[in-house]
Structures are given as C-alpha cells and as structure tokens.
N, C-alpha and C positions, 0 to 999 in steps of 0.2 A: 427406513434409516439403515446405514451399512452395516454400522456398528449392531443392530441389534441381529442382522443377517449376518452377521460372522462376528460374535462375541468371543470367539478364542485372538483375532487376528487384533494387530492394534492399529487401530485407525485416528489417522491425526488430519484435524481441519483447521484453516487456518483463511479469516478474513480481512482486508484492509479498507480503513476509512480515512477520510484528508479533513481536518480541520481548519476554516478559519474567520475569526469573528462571532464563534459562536456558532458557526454553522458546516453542518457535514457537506463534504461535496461524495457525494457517491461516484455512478459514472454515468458520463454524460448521456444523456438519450438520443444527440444528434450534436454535427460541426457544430453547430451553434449554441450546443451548451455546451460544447468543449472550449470554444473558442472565450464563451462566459467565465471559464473557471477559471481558465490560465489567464487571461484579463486580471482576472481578481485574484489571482500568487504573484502577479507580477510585479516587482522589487519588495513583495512583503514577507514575514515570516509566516510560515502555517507551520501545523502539526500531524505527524502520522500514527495511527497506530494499527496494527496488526495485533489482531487476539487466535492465539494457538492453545486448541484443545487436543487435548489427547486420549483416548479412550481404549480400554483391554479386558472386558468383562465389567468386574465393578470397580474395578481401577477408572478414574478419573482426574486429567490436571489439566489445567487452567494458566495462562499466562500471558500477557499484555509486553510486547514490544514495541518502545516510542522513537519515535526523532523529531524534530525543529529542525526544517527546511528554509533555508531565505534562497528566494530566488534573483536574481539580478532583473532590474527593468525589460522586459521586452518588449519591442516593436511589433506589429500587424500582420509586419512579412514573414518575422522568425513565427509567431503562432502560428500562420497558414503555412508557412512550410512546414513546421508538425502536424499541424492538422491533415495536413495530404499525404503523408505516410499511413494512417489510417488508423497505427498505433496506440492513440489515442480512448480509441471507441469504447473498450473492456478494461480500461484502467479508473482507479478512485483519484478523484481529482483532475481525469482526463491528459494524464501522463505517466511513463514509463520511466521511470529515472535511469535504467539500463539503457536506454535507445539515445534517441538524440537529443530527447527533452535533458540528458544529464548535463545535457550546454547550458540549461536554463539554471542549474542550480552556484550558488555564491558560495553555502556551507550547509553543514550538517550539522549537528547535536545532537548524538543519540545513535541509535543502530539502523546503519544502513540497509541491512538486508531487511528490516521492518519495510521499508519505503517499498520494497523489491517487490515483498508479499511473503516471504517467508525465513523470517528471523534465525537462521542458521544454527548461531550460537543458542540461542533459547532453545529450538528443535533438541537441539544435543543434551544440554542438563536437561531435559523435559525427560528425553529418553533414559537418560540414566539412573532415573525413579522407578524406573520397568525395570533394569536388574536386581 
C-alpha cells in the first residue's frame, strides 16, 4: 500500500462505477462487452459515482461524487465508431465522456468531473482539511 510506504506524503485515490437498473457496469472486458453496455445507456438515464479518498499519516477523508447521465438513443454505427477508437477498453461503463462518447450524452445532474474520474471540486475541499 503507498500510503503506508510514505505515511508523511498525502496520497489520494479515487475510483469510478456506472450504474444502471440496479446493476454496476465496471469496464468492459472486450468490444462486446462495451458494445453491451452502451446498448443498455442507450436513451436511458444511469448513474455515476466516483469515491475519493484521501489519506496523510492518520488523517483520513472519504468522499462520494454523483451525476445522472441520459444519454440520447444510439444507433449500431455511432457505438462501433466509439468502439474503434479503442477508448472505450479502461473506462466504467465502457465510455469516456471527455472523448467522443460526450456526443452520446442528452444531460447531466450532478458533477461532471465524477463522470471524468476525478471530481475536481471535491479533490479541492477534501484538500483543504489538510491545512
């Protein structure tokens, strides 16, 4: 573990998950489970969330960044033309909302930079508990 390898330094980690229907999409393990996932965002609403921790000796904070994503209908061709950017592979939910998948989205609720993978604004008050 980092943090316990350099307990003076302050080490923040930060993960994303895509929810919808009750069920997590993590990231995909092939085209065909990306091409699955975006299938199933396709004109619906899901959920994101990003949980950032922060850690400085025995300092410890905890935080959860959300948004409510609708995505607009997509066609077979827009999926496989994301999916052939390759983008896709190492993302939750099997999209990047920075890249071109941000064509796929209708709207937002919530904090975008959740979706991104790292909640910006949160990072920042998280940080200012260290001074």
């Amino acid at each position: 573990m980092i943090a316990a390898k350099h307990s003076d330094a302050l080490v923040i980690a930060s993960d994303t998950i895509v929810v919808i229907d009750n069920q997590i999409l993590g990231k995909p393990v092939d085209r065909s489970a990306g091409f699955a996932m975006l299938r199933q965002l396709s004109g619906r609403t899901h959920d994101v969330y990003t949980a950032v921790t922060m850690r400085q000796g025995d300092k410890i904070f905890h935080e959860l960044a959300t948004a409510k994503v609708i995505f607009y209908e997509l066609t077979d061709q827009e999926i496989n033309r994301y999916l052939d950017t390759g983008d896709y592979a190492d993302k939750a939910g099997a999209y990047g909302i920075q890249s071109l998948a941000g064509t796929f989205v209708q709207r937002i609720d919530g904090d975008y930079y959740s979706i991104v993978s790292f909640p910006i604004g949160v990072v920042q008050k998280m940080l200012n508990q260290f001074n």
